[in-house]
PDB file of N, CA, C, O and CB in Angstrom:
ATOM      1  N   UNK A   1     114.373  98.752  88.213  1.00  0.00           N
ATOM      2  CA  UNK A   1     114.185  99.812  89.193  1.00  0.00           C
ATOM      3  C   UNK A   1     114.528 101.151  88.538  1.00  0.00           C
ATOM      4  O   UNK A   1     115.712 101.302  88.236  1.00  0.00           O
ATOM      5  CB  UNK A   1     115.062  99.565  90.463  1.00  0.00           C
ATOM      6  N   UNK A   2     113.562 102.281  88.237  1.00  0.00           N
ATOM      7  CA  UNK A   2     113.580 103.195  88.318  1.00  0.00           C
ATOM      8  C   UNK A   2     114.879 103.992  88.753  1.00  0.00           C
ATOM      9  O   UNK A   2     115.353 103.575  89.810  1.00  0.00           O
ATOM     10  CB  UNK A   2     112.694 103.227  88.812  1.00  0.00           C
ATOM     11  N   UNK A   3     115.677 105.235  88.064  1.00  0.00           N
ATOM     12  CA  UNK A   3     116.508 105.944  88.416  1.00  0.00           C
ATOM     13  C   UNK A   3     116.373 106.903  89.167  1.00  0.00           C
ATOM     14  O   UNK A   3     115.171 106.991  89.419  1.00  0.00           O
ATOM     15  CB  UNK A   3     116.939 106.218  87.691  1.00  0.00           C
ATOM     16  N   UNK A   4     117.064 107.864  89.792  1.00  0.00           N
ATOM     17  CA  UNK A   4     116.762 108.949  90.430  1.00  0.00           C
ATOM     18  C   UNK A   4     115.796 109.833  89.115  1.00  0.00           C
ATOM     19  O   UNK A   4     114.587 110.065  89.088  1.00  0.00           O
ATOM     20  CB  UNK A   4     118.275 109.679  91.049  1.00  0.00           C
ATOM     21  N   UNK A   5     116.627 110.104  88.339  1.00  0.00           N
ATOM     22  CA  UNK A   5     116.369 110.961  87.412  1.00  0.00           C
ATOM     23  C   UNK A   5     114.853 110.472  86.369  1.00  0.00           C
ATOM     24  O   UNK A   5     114.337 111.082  85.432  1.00  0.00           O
ATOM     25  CB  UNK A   5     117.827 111.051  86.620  1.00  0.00           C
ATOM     26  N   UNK A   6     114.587 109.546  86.815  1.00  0.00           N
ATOM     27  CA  UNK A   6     113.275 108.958  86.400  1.00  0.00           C
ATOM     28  C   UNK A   6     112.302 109.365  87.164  1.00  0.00           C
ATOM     29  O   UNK A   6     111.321 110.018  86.809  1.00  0.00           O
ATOM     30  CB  UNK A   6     113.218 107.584  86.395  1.00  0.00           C
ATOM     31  N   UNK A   7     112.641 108.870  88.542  1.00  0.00           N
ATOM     32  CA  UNK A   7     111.368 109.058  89.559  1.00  0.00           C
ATOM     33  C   UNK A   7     111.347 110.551  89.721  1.00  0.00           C
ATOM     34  O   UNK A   7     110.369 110.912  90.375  1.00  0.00           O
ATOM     35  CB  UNK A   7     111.522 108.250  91.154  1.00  0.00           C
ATOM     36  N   UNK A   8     112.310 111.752  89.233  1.00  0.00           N
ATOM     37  CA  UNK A   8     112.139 113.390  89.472  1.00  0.00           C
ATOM     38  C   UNK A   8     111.177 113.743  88.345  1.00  0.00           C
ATOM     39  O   UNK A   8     110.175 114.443  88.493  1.00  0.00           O
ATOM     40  CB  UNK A   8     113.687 114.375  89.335  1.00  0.00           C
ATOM     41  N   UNK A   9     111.589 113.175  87.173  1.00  0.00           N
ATOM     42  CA  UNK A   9     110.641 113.284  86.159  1.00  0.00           C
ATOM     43  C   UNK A   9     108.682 112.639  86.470  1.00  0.00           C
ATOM     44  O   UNK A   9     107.658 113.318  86.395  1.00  0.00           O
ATOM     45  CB  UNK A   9     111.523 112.366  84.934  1.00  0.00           C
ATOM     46  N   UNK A  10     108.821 111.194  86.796  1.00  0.00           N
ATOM     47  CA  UNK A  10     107.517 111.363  86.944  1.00  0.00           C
ATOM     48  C   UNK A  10     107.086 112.051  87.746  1.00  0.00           C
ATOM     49  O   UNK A  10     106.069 112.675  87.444  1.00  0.00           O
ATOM     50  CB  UNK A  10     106.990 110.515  87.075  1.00  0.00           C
ATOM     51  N   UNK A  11     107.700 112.239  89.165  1.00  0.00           N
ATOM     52  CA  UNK A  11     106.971 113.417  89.763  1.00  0.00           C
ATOM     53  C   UNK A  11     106.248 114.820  89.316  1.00  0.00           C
ATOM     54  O   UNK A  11     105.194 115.360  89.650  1.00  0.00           O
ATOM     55  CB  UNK A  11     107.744 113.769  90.443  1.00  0.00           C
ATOM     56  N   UNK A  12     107.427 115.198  88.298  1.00  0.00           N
ATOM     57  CA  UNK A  12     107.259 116.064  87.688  1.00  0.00           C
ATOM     58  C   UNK A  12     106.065 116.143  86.378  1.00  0.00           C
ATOM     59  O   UNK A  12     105.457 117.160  86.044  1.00  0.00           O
ATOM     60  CB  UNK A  12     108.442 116.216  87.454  1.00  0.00           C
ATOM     61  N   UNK A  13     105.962 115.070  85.897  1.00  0.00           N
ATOM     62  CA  UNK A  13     104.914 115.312  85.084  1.00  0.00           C
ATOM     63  C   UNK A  13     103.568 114.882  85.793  1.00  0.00           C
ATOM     64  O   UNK A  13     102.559 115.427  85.344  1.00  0.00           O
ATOM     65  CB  UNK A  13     105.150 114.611  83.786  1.00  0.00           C
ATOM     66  N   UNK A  14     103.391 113.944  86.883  1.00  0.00           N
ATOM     67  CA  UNK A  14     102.317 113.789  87.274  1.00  0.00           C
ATOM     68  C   UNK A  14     101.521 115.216  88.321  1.00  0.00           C
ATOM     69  O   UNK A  14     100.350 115.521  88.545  1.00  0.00           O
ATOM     70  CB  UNK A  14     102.557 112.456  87.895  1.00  0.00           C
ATOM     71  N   UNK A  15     102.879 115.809  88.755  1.00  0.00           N
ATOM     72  CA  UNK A  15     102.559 117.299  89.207  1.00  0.00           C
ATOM     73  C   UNK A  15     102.273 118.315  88.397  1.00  0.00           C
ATOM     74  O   UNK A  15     101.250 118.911  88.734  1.00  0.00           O
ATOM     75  CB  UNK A  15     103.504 117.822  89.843  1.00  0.00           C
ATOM     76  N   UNK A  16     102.823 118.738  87.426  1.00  0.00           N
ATOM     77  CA  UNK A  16     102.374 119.510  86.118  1.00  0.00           C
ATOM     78  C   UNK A  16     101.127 118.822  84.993  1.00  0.00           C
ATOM     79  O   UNK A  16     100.556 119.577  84.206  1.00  0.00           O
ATOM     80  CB  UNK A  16     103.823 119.665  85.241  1.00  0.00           C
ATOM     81  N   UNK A  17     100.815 117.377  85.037  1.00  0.00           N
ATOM     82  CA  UNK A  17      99.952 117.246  84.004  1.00  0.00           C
ATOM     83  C   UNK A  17      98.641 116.641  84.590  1.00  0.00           C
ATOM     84  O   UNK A  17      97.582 116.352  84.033  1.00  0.00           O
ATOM     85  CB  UNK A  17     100.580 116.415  82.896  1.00  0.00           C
ATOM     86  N   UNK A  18      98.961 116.562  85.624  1.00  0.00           N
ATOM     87  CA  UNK A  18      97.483 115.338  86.635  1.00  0.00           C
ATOM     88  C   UNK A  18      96.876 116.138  87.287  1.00  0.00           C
ATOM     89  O   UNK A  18      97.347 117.244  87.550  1.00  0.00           O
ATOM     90  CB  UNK A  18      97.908 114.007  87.979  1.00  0.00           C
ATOM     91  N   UNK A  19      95.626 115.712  87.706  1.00  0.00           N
ATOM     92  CA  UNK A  19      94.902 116.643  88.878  1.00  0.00           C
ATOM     93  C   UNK A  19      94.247 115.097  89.732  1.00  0.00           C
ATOM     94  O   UNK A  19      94.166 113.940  89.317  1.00  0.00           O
ATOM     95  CB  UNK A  19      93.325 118.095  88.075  1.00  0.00           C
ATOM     96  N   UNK A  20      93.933 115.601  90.808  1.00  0.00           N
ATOM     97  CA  UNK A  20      93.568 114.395  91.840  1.00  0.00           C
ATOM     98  C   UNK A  20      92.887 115.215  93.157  1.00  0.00           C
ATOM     99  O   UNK A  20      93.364 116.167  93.774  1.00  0.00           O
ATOM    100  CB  UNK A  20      95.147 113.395  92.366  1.00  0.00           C
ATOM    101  N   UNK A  21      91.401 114.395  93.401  1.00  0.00           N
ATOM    102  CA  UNK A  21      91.000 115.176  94.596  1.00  0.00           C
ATOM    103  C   UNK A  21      90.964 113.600  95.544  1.00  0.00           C
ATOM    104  O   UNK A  21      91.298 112.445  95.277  1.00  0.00           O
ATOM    105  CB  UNK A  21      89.264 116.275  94.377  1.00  0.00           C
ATOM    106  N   UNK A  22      90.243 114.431  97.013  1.00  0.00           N
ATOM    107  CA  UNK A  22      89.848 113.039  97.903  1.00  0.00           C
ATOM    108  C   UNK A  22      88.207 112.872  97.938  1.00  0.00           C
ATOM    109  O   UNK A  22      87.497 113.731  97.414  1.00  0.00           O
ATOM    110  CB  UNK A  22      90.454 113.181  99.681  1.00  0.00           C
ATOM    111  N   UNK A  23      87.860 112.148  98.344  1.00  0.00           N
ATOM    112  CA  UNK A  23      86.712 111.887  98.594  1.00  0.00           C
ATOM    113  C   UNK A  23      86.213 111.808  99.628  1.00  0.00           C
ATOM    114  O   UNK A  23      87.025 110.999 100.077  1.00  0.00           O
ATOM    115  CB  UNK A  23      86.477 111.164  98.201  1.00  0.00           C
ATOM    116  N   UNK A  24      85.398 111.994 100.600  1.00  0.00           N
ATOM    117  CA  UNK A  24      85.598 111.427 101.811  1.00  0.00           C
ATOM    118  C   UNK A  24      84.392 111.083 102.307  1.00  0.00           C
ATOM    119  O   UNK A  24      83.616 112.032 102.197  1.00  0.00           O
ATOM    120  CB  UNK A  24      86.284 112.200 102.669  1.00  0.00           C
ATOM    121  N   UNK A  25      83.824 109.990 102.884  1.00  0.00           N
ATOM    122  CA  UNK A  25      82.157 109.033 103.390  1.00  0.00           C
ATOM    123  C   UNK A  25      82.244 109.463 104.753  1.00  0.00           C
ATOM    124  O   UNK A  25      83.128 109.685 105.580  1.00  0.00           O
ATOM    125  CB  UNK A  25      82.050 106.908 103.310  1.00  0.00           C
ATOM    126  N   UNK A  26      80.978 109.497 104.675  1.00  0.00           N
ATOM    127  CA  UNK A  26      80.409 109.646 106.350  1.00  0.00           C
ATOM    128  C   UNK A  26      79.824 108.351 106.637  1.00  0.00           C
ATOM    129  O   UNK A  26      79.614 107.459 105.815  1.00  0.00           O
ATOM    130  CB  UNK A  26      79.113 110.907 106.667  1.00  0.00           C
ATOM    131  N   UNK A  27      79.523 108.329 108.170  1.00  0.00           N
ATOM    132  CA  UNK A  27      79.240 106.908 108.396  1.00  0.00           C
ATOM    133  C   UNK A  27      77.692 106.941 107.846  1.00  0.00           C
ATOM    134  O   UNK A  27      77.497 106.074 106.995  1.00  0.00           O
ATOM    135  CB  UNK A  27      79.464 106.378 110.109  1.00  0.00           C
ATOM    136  N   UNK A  28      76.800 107.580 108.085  1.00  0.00           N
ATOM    137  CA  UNK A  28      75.752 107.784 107.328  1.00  0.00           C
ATOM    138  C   UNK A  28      76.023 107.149 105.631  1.00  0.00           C
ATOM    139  O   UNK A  28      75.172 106.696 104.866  1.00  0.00           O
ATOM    140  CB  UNK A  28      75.491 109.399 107.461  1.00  0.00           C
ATOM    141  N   UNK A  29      76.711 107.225 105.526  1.00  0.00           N
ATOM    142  CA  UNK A  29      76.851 106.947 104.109  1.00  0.00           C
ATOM    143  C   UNK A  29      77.823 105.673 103.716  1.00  0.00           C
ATOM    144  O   UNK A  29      78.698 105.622 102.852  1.00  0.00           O
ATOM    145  CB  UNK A  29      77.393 108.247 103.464  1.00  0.00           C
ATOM    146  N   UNK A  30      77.423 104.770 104.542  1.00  0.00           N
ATOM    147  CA  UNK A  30      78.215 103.447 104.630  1.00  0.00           C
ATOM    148  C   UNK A  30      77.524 102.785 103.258  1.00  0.00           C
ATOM    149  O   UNK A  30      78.355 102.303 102.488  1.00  0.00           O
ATOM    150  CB  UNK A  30      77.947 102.456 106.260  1.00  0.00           C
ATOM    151  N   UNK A  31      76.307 102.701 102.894  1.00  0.00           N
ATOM    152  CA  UNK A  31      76.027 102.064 101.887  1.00  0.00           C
ATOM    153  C   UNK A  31      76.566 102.250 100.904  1.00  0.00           C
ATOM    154  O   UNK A  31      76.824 101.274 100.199  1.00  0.00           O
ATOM    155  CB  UNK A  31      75.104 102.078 101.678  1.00  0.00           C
ATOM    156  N   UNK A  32      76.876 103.346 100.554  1.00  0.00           N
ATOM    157  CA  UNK A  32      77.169 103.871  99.490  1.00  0.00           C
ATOM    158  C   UNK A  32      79.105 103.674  99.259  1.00  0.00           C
ATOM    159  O   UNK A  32      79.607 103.485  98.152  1.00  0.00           O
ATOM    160  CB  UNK A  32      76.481 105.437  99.637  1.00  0.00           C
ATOM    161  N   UNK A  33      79.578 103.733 100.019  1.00  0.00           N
ATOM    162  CA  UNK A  33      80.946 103.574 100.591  1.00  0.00           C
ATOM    163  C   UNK A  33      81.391 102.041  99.827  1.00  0.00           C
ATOM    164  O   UNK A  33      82.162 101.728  98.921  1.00  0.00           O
ATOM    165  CB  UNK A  33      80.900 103.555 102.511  1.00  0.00           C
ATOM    166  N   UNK A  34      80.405 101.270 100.778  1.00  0.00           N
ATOM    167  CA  UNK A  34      80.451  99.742 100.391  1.00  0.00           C
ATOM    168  C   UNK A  34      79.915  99.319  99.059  1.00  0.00           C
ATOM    169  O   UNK A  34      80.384  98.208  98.810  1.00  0.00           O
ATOM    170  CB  UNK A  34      79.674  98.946 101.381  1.00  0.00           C
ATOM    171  N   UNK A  35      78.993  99.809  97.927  1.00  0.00           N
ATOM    172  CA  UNK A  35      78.969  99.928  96.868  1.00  0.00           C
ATOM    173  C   UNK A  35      80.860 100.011  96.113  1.00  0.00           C
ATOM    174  O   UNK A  35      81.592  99.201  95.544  1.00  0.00           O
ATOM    175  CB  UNK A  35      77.934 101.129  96.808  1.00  0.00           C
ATOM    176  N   UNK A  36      80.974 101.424  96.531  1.00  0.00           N
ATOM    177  CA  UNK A  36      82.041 101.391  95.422  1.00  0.00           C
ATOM    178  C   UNK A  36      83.088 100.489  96.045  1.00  0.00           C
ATOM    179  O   UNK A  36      83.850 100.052  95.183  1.00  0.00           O
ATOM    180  CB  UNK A  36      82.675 102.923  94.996  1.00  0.00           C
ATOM    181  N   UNK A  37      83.379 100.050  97.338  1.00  0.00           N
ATOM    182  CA  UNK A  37      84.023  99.357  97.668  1.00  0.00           C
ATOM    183  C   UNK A  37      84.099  98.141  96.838  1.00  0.00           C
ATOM    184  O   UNK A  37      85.163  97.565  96.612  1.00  0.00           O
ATOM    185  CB  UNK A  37      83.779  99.294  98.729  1.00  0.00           C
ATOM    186  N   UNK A  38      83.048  97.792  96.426  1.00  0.00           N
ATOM    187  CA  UNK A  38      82.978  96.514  95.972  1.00  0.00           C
ATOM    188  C   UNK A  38      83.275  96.280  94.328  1.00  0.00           C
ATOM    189  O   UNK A  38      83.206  95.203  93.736  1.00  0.00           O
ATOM    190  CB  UNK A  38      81.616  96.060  96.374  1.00  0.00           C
ATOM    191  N   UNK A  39      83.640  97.658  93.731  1.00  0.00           N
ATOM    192  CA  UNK A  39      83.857  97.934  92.409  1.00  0.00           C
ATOM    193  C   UNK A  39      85.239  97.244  92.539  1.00  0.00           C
ATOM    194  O   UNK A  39      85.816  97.221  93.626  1.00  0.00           O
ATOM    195  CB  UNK A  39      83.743  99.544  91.898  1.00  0.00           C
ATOM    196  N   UNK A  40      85.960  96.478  91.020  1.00  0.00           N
ATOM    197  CA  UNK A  40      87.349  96.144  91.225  1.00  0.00           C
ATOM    198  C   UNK A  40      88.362  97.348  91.127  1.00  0.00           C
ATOM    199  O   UNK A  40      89.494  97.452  91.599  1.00  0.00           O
ATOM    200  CB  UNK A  40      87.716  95.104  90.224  1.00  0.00           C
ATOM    201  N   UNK A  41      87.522  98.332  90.280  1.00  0.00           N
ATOM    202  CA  UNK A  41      88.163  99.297  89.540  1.00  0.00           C
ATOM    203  C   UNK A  41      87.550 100.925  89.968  1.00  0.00           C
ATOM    204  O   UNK A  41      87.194 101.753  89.130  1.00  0.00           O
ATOM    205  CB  UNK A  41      87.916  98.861  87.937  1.00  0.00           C
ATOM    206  N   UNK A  42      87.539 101.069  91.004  1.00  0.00           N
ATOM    207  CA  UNK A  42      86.921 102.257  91.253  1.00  0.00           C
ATOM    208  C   UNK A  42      87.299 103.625  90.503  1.00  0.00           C
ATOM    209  O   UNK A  42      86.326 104.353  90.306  1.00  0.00           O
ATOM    210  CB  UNK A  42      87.086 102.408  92.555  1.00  0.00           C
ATOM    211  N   UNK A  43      88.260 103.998  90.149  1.00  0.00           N
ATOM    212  CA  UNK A  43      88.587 104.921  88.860  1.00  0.00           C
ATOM    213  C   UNK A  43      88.155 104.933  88.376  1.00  0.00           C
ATOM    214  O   UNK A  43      87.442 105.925  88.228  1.00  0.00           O
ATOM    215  CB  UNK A  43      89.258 105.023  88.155  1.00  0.00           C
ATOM    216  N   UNK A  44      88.058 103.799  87.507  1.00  0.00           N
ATOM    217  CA  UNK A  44      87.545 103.554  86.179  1.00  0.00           C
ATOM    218  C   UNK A  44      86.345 103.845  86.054  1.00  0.00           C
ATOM    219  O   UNK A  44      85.912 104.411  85.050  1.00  0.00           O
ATOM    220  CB  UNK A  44      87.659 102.367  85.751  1.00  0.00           C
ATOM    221  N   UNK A  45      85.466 103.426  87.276  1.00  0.00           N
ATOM    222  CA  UNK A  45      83.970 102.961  87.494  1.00  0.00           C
ATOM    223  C   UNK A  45      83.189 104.540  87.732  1.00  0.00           C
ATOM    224  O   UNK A  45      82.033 104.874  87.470  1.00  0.00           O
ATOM    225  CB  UNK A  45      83.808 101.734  89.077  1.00  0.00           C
ATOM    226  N   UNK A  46      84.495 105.453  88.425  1.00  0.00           N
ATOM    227  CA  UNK A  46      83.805 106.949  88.617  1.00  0.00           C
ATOM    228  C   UNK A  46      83.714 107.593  87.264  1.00  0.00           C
ATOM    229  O   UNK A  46      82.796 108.336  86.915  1.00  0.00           O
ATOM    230  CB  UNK A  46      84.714 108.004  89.638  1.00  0.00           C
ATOM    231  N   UNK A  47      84.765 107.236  86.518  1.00  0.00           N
ATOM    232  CA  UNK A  47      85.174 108.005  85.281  1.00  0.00           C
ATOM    233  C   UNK A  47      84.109 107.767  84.227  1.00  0.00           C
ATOM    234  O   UNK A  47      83.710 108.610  83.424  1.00  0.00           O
ATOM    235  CB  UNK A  47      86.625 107.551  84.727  1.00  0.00           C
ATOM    236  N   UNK A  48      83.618 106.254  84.355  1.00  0.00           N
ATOM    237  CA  UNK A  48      82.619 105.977  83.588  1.00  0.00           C
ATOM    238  C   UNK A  48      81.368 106.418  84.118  1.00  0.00           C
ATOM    239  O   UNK A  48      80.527 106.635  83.245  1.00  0.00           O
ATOM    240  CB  UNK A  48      82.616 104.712  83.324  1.00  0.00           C
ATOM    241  N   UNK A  49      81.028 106.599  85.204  1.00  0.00           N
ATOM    242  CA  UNK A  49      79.306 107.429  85.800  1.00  0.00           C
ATOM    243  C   UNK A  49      79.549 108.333  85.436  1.00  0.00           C
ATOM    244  O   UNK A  49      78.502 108.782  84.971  1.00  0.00           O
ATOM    245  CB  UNK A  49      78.686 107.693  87.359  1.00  0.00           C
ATOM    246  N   UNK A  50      81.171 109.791  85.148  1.00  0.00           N
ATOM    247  CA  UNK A  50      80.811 111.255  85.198  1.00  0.00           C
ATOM    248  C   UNK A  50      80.741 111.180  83.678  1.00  0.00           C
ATOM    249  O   UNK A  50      79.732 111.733  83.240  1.00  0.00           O
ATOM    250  CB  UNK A  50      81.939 112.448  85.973  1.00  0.00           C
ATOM    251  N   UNK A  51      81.529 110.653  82.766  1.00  0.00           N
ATOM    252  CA  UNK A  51      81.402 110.385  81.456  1.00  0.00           C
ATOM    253  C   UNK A  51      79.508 110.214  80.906  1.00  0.00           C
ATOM    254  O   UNK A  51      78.757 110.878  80.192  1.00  0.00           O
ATOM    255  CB  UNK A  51      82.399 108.919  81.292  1.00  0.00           C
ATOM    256  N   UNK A  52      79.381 108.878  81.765  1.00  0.00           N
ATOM    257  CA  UNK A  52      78.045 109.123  81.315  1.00  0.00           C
ATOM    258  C   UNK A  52      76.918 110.261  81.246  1.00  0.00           C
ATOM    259  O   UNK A  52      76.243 110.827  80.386  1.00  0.00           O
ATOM    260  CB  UNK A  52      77.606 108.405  81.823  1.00  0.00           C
ATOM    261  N   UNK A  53      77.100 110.277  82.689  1.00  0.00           N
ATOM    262  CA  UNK A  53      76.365 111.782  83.231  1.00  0.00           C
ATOM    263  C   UNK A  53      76.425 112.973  82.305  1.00  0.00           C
ATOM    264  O   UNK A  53      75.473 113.735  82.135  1.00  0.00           O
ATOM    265  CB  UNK A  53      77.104 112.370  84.602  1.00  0.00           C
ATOM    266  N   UNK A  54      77.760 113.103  81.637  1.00  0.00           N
ATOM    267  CA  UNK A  54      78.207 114.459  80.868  1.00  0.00           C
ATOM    268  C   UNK A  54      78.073 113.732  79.364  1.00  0.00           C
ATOM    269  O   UNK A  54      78.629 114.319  78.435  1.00  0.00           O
ATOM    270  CB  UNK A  54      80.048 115.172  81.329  1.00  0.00           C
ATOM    271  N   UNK A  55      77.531 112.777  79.146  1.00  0.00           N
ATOM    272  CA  UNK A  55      76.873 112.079  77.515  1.00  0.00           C
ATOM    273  C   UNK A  55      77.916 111.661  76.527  1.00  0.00           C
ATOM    274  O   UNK A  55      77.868 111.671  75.297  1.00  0.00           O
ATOM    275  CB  UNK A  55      75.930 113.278  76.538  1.00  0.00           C
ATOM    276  N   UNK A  56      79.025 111.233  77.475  1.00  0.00           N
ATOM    277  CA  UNK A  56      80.259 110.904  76.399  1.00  0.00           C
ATOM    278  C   UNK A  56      80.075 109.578  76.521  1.00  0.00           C
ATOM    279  O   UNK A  56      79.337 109.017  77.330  1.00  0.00           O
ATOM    280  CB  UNK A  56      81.916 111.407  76.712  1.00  0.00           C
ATOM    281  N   UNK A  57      80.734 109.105  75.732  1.00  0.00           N
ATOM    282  CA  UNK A  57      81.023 107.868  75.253  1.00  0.00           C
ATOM    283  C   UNK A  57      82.313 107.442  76.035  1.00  0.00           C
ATOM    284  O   UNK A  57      83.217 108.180  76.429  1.00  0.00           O
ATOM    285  CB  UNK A  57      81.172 107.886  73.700  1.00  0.00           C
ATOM    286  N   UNK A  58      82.173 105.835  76.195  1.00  0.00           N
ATOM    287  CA  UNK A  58      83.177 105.344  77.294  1.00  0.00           C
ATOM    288  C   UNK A  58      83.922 104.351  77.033  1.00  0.00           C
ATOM    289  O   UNK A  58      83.356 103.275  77.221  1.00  0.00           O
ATOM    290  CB  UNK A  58      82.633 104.971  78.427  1.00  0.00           C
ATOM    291  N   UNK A  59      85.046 104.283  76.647  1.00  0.00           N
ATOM    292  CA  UNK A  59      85.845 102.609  75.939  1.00  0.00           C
ATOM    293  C   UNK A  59      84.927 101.793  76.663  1.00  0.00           C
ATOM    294  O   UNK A  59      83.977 101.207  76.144  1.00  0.00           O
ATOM    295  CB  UNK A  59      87.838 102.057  76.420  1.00  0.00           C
ATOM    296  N   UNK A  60      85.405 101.752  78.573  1.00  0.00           N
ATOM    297  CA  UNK A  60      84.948 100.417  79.090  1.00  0.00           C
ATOM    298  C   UNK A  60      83.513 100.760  79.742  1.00  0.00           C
ATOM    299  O   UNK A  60      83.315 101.797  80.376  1.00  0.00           O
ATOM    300  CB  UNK A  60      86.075  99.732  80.240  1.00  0.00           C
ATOM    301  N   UNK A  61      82.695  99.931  79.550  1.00  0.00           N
ATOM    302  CA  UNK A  61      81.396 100.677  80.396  1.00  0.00           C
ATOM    303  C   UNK A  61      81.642 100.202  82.014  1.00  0.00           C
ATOM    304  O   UNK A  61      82.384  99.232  82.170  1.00  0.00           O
ATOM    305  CB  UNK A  61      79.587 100.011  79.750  1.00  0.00           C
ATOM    306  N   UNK A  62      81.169 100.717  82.993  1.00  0.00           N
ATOM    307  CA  UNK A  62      80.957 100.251  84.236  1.00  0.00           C
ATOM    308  C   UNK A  62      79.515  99.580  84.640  1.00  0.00           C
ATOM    309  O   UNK A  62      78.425 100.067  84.940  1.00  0.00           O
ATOM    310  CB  UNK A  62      81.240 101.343  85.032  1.00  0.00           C
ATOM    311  N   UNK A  63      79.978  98.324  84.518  1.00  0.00           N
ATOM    312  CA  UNK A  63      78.915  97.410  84.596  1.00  0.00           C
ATOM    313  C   UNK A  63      78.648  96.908  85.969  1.00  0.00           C
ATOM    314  O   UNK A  63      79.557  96.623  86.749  1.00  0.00           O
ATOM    315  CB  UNK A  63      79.165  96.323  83.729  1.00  0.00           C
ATOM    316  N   UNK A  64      77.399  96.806  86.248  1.00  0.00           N
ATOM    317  CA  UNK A  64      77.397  96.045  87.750  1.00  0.00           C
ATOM    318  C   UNK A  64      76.467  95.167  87.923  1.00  0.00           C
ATOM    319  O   UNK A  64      75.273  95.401  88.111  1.00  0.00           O
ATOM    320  CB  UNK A  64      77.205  96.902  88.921  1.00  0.00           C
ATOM    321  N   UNK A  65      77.094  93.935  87.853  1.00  0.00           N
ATOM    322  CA  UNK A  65      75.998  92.604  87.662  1.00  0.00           C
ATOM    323  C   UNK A  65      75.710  92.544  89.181  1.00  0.00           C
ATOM    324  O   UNK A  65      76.029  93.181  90.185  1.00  0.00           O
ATOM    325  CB  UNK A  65      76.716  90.877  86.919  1.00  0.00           C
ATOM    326  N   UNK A  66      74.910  91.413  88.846  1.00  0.00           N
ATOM    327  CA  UNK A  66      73.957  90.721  89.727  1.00  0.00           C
ATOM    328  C   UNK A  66      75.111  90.020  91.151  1.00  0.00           C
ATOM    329  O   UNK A  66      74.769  89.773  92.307  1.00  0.00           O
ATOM    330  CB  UNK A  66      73.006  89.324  88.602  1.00  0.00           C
ATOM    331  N   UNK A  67      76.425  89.860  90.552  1.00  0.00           N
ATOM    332  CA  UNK A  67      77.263  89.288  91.435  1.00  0.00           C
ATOM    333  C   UNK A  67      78.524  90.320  91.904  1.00  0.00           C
ATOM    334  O   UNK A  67      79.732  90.088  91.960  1.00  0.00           O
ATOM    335  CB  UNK A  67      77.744  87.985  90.760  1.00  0.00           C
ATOM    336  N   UNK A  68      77.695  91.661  92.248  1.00  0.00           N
ATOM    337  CA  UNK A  68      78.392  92.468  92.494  1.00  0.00           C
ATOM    338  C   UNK A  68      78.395  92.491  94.153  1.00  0.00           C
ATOM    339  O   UNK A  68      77.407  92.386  94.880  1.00  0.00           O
ATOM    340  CB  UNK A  68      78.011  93.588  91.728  1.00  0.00           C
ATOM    341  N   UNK A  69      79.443  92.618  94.454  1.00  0.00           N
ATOM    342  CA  UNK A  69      79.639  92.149  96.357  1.00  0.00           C
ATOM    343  C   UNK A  69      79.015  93.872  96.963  1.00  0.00           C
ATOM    344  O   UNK A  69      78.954  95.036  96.569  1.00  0.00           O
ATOM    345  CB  UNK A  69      82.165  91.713  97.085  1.00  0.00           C
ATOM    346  N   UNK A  70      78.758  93.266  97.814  1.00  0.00           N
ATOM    347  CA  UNK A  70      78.130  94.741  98.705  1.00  0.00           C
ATOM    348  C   UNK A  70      79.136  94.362  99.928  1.00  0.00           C
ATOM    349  O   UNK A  70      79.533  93.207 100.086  1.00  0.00           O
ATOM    350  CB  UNK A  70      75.983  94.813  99.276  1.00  0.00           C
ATOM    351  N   UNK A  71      79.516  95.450 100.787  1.00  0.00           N
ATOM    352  CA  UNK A  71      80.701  95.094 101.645  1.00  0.00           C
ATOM    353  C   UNK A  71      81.729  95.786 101.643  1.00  0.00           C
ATOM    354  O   UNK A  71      82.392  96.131 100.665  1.00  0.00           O
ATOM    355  CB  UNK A  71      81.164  94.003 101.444  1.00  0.00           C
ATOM    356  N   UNK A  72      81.972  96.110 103.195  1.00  0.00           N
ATOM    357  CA  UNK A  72      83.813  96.685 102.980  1.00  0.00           C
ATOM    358  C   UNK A  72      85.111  95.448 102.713  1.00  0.00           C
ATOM    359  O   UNK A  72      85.559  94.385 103.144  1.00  0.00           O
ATOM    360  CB  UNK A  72      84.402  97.557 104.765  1.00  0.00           C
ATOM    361  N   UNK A  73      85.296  96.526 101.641  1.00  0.00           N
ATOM    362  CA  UNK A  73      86.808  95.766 101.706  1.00  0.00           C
ATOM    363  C   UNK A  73      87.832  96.528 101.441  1.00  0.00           C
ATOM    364  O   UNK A  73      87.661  97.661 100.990  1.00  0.00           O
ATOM    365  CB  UNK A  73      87.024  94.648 100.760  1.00  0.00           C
ATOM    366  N   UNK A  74      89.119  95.995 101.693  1.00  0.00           N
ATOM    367  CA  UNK A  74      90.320  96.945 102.130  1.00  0.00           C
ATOM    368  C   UNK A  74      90.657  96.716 100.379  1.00  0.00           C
ATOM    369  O   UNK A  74      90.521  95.756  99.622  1.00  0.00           O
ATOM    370  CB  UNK A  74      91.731  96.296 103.670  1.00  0.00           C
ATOM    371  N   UNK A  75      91.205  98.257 100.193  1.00  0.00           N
ATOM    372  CA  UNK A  75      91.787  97.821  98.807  1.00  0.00           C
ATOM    373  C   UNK A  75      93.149  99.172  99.034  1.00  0.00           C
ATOM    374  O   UNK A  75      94.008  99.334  98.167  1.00  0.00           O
ATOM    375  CB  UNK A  75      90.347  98.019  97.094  1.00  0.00           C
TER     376      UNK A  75
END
């Protein structure tokens, strides 16, 4: 377990070194919702479409087979 003086620090660097927005679906846009829903790794999976989009190169690619679930699910 984490110290006081640990958890002030990560705060602190994830506030000074991170950036983070929200996203937010309309019901109109349930398909699309349930797509990434169904990603295991949705981070990863955005990071790899804007990467692509912007022509970089990506350690992991975001792959989406044939046995990719369509569907809400709680994550």
């Amino acid at each position: 377990m984490p110290s006081e003086a640990q958890k002030r620090a990560d705060r602190k660097y994830k506030h000074d070194k991170t950036q983070q927005f929200c996203l937010r679906f309309y019901p109109a846009e349930e398909e699309i919702w349930s797509f990434l829903s169904a990603q295991e790794n949705k981070q990863g999976f955005l990071k790899d479409l804007i990467s692509r989009a912007m022509g970089v190169a990506s350690d992991s690619p975001a792959h989406v087979g044939s046995n990719t679930k369509v569907g809400r699910t709680e994550s």
